[in-house]
N, C-alpha and C positions, 0 to 999 in steps of 0.2 A: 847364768846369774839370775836369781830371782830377788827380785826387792817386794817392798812392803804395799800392804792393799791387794792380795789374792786373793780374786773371787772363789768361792768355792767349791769344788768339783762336784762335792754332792747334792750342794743346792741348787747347781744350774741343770741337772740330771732331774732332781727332784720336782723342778716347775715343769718341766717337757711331760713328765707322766703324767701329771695334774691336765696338760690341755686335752681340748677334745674333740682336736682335730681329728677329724676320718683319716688312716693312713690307707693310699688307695694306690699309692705308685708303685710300680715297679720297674725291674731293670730294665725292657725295652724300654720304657715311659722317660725314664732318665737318662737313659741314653739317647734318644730322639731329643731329648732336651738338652742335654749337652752339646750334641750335633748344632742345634740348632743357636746355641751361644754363639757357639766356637763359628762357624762359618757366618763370613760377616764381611766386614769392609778391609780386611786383611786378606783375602785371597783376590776378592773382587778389586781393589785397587792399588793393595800396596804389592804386585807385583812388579810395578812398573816401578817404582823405588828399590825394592829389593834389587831388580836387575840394574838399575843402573847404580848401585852400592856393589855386586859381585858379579852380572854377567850371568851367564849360563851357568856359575856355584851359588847362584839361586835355587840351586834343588839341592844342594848340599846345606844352604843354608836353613830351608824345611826341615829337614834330618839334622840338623845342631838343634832347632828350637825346639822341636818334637820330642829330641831324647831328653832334653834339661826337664821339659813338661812333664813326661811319664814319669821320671824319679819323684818329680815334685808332688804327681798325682796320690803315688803311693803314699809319701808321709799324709797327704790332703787325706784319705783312704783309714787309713788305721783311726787318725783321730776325728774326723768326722762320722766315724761308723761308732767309735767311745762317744763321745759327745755331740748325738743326734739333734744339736737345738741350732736358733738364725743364729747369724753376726757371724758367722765366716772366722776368716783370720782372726779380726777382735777378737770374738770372746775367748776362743783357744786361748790364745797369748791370754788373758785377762783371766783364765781359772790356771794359767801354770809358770807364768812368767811375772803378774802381776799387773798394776793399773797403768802403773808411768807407761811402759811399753806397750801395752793394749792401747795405749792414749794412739804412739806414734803408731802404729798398725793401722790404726780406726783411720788418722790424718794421712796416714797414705793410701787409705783404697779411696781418698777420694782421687788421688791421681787414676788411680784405674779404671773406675767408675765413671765420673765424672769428665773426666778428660776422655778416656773413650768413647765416651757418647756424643763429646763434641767433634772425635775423628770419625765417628761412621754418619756424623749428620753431613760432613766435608765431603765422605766418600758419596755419602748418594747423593748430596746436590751435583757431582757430575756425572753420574747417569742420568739423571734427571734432565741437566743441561743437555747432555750429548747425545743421548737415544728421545726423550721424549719431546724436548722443544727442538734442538736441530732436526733429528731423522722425522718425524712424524708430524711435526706443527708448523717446519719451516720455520723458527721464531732464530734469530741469534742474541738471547740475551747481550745487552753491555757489558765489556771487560771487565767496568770498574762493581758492576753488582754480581760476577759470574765468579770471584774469588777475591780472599782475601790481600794484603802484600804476601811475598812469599817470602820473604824474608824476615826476623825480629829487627833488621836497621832498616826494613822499607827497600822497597824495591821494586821495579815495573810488574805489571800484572792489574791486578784490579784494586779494589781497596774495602770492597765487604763481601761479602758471600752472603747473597739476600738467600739463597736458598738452603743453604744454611741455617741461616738464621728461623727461617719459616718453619723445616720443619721441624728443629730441637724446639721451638715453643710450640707446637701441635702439639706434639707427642705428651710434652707438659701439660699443659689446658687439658686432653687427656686422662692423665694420669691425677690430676689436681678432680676432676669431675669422678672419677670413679670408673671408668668401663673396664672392663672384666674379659677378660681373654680367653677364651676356653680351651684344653687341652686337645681339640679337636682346630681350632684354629693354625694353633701350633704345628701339630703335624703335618697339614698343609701345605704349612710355609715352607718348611724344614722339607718337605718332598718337590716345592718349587726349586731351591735352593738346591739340591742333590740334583734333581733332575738336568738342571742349568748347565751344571758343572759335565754333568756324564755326559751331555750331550757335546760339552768344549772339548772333552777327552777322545768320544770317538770320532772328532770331526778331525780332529789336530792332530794326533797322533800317530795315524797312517801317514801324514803330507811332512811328518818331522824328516829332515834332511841332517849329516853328518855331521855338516860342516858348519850348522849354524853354531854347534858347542864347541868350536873349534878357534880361540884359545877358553877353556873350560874355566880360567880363574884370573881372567886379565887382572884383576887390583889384588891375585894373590888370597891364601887363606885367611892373613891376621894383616889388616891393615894397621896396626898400630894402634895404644890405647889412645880414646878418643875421640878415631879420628872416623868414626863410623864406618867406613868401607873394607870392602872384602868381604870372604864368604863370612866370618866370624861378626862383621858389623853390620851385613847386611840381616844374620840370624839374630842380633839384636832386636834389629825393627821388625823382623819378618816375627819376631814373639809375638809380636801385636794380633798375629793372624791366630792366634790360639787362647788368646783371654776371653775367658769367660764359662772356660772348663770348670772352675772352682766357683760357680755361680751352682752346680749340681749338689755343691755341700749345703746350703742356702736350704734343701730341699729336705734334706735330712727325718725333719720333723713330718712332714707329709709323706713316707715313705714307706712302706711294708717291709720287714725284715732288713733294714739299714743297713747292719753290722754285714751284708751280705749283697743287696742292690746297688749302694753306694760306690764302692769301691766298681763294680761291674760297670756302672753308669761313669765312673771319673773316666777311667782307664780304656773302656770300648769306645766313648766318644773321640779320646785323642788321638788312636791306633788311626781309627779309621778317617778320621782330617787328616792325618801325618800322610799315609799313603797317598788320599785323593791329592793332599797340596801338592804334594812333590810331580806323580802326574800331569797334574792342570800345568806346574811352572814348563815339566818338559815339552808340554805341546804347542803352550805359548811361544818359548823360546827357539824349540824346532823347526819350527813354522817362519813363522819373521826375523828370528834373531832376537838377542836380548841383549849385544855389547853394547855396557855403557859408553856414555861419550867423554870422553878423558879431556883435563884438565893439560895446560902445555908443560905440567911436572910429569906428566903421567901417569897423573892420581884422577879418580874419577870425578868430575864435578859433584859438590853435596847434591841429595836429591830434597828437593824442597828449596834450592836455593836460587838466586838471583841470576847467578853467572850461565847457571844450567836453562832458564825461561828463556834466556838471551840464544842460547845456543839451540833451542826446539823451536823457538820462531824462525828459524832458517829453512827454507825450503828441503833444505837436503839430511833435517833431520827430524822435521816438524813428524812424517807418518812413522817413526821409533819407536818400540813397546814402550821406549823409559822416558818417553816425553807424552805419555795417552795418561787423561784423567780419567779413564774406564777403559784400564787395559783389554780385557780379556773380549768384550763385544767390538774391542777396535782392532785384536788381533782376526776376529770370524770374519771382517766387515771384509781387512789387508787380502785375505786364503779364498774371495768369491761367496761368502755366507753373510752376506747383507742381511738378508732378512733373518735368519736365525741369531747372527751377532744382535739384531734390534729386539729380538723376544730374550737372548741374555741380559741384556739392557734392561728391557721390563723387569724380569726377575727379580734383579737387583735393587732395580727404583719399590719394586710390590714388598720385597720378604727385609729390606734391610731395616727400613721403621722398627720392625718388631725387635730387633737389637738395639737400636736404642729405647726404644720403652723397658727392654730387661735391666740396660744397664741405668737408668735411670732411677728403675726401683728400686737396682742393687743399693745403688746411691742413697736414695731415701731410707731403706729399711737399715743400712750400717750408721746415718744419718738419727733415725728413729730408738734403736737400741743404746745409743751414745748418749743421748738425749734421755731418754729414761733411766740410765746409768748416774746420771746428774751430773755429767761433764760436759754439758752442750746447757744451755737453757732449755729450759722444758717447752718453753715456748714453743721450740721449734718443733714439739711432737705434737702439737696443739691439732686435735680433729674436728673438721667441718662438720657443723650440727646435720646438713643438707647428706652432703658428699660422702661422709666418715672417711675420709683421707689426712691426710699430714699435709694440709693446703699450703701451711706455711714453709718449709722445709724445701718442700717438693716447688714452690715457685722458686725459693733463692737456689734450688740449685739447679734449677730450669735455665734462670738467667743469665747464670755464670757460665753454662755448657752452649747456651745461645753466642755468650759472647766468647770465649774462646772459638766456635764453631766460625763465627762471624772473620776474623781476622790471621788465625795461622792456619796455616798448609795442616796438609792430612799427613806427610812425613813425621815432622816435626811434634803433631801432638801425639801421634803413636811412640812416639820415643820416650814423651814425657809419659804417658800411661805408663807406656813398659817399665820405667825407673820404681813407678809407687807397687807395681806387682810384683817383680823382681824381690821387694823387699821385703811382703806380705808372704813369699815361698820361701824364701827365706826363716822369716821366724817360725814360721808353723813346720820346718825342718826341724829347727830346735827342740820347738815343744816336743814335739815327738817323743825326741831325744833324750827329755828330760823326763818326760812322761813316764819313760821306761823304767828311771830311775826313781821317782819318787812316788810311783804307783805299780808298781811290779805284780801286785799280786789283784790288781782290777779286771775284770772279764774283757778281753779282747777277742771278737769272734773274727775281726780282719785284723791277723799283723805284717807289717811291711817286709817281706823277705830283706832279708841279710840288708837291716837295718842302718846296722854298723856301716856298711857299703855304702846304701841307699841314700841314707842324712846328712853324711858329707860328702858325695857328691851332689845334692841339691844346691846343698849352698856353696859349693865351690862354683856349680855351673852358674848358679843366680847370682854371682860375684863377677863370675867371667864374662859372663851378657853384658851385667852393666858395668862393669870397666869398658866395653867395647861399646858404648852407644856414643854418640858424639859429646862430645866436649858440657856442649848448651845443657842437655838435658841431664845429663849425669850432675848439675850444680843443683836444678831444679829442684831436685829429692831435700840434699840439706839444707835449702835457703826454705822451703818451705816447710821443713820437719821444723826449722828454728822460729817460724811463724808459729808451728802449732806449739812448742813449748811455752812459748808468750802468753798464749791463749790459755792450755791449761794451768798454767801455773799462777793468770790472776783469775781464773773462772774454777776449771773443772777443780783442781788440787782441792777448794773450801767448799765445793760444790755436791762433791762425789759424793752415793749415799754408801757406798762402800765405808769411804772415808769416815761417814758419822754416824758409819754401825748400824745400817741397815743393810742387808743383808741378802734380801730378795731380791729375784732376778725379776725382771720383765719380759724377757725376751719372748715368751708365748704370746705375750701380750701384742704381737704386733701382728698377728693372724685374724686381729679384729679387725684390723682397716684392708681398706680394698682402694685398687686393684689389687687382685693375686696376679703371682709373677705368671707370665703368660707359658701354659702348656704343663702347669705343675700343680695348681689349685685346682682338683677337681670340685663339681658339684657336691652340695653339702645334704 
């Protein structure tokens, strides 16, 4: 269904030729940089959630998120190679769908954005906590500053996550000054990050024993819609581990031969996370075991929840993969690799920052194009005379990922991210879709094989996710899509310069401000 206010296809094409950006990337480049999205606080800590939602079909539940992703990468592929320009999902939906619906796209990648950045600022405050103030400083932070409640009703544990909070407003102050990341940093990080991993692979995977996957799917494949658990709800959350593959579309416009690197860059980053996660989950779980701890129905305790903190304070459950806030350096610590589990640890506390600075910019720049779209105040694109940054923008959504960062578990916001992504693969399935139809005869140099196939299983699979994510976070999506309806309908709706017949895109325009996204803005 397309309703009224569609941006233009040939005007949003026509501003992209106009800029004069260097296109200097290519497919290794964007593949490194997808790699480097994608591994983050999803493999480094939502293992330990994963396994105690499915058990040892936590490597099953890799291979569910993994495949929903590659179909999803394909349609991401065809039309980000058509429509090399920013804004992601927005604008697609917004040249083929229309405004209204580009509205809710744009309001949901703040769940992805946004809220992901406040689950990987969760996940490395406990590395942080656990390798570099316990293992190296001797320090035992306080309960009540070392985490949030874990629960949305409150519940025993701590009551802020100071480090948390510290480092999502660095990374801000950061980003709000200007520093600049070079594609040479990137690489770096992204070979600390691999290296981490291979080294947990060949440590753990000779000492995997039979029996630790032995029962292979205790809470079963389909826990029930809702109710998050099983291998199907554990693939839910375990999606978390793979956002930010669609952050490679972003890049489009900095690219050499698009129609051709892009799809290479979507598709080779998520191949090869799929393999290594699945790996890494086998050698965790081979090694120590990964049964979660069952509730007296026989269902697994929620992971993030009260009942579950209750049951890892017990001595007899406390050293469990699915009770570790850094699983994977607490499983090397459990196997005799003290000291290498603590250099994973570094790893993790060194390379994860740079994931939330991506996704913080992702934030700001879908943030920024909204905003010059004229459905945001413009205000908020407003750039520092000093800095040339979106000073304003970039703090209020600094302070929001601080304070979610500050108060819920790293499960819990990964779910909710997952619900706003889920949705964002979704419509850009469609476009495709649609695309095919009301532009049949536009040059497509990437087309998504057997299309037909591929477009509705996206969205069947990105249906199936999030029916399967628990109860809480599956409401999030609509309670907050019906926020943003409020919003545009007494702002953006009168506001849009669509709406009053201008016509120009902006979106080149945001390659003026800096930071560039780290590892994709080469030198000028």
């Amino acid at each position: 269904m397309k309703f009224e206010r569609v941006k233009p296809l040939d005007a949003i094409l026509a501003t992209a030729e106009k800029k004069s950006l260097h296109r200097s990337l290519g497919a290794l480049q964007l593949t490194l940089f997808g790699i480097g999205c994608v591994i983050g606080t999803g493999i480094f800590v939502l293992t330990s959630a994963g396994a105690q939602k499915a058990g040892p079909g936590l490597m099953l539940a890799f291979a569910i998120a993994g495949l929903i992703c590659v179909v999803a990468a394909l349609c991401y592929a065809e039309i980000a190679a058509m429509i090399p320009v920013a804004g992601s999902a927005y604008t697609y939906t917004y040249s083929v769908m229309g405004e209204l619906l580009a509205w809710t796209v744009g309001w949901a990648l703040v769940l992805e954005y946004a809220v992901a950045a406040s689950a990987v600022s969760v996940g490395w405050s406990g590395y942080f906590t656990g390798t570099i103030l316990n293992q190296f400083l001797g320090i035992q932070l306080p309960a009540f500053l070392a985490a949030g409640p874990l629960a949305l009703g409150g519940a025993p544990g701590g009551f802020i996550n100071l480090p948390a909070v510290v480092i999502a407003l660095l990374i801000t102050w950061l980003l709000m000054i200007g520093t600049t990341e070079s594609a040479r940093v990137n690489a770096v990080l992204v070979a600390i990050k691999v290296t981490a991993l291979t080294a947990f692979i060949i440590l753990t995977l000779p000492r995997a024993e039979a029996e630790m996957f032995n029962p292979f799917l205790p809470a079963g494949v389909f826990g029930g819609l809702g109710s998050g658990v099983g291998a199907v709800g554990a693939a839910a959350t375990i999606f978390f581990a793979y956002v930010g593959f669609d952050a490679v579309s972003t890049a489009a416009e900095e690219t050499r031969d698009p129609q051709k690197n892009v799809p290479i860059g979507l598709i080779g980053s998520l191949l090869f996370c799929t393999v290594f996660y699945i790996l890494v989950a086998a050698g965790a779980i081979g090694t120590i075991g990964g049964q979660p701890i069952m509730g007296p129905n026989g269902i697994p305790f929620p992971a993030g929840s009260a009942e579950l903190a209750r049951q890892c304070a017990m001595p007899e459950y406390a050293e469990m993969l699915v009770c570790s806030n850094e699983a994977l350096a607490h499983v090397l610590r459990q196997i005799g690799f003290s000291g290498i589990g603590n250099m994973l640890g570094i790893a993790a506390f060194v390379a994860l920052p740079s994931v939330i600075l991506i996704l913080l910019f992702g934030q700001t720049r879908i943030f920024f194009v909204m905003s010059r779209d004229g459905l945001l105040p413009e205000g908020l694109s407003k750039i520092h005379p000093k800095w040339k940054t979106p000073y304003v923008v970039t703090a209020i959504t600094g302070g929001v990922v601080a304070f979610a960062a500050a108060f819920l578990p790293v499960g819990q916001l990964a779910d909710i991210a997952n619900a706003g992504t889920l949705y964002a693969f979704f419509m850009v399935a469609i476009a495709v879709m649609m695309l095919r139809k009301t532009e049949p005869n536009r040059p497509r140099k990437f087309k998504t094989p057997a299309l037909w196939l591929v477009g509705p299983l996206t969205i069947a699979g990105c249906l199936f996710l999030f029916l399967n994510l628990p109860f809480e976070a599956m409401i999030v999506l609509p309670a907050w899509g019906a926020i943003g309806m409020v919003i545009y309908y007494l702002y953006g709706y009168r506001k849009s310069h669509l709406g009053r017949g201008i016509v120009e895109v902006h979106e080149s325009e945001i390659d003026e401000i800096a930071p560039h996204i780290p590892g994709v803005d080469e030198p000028r």
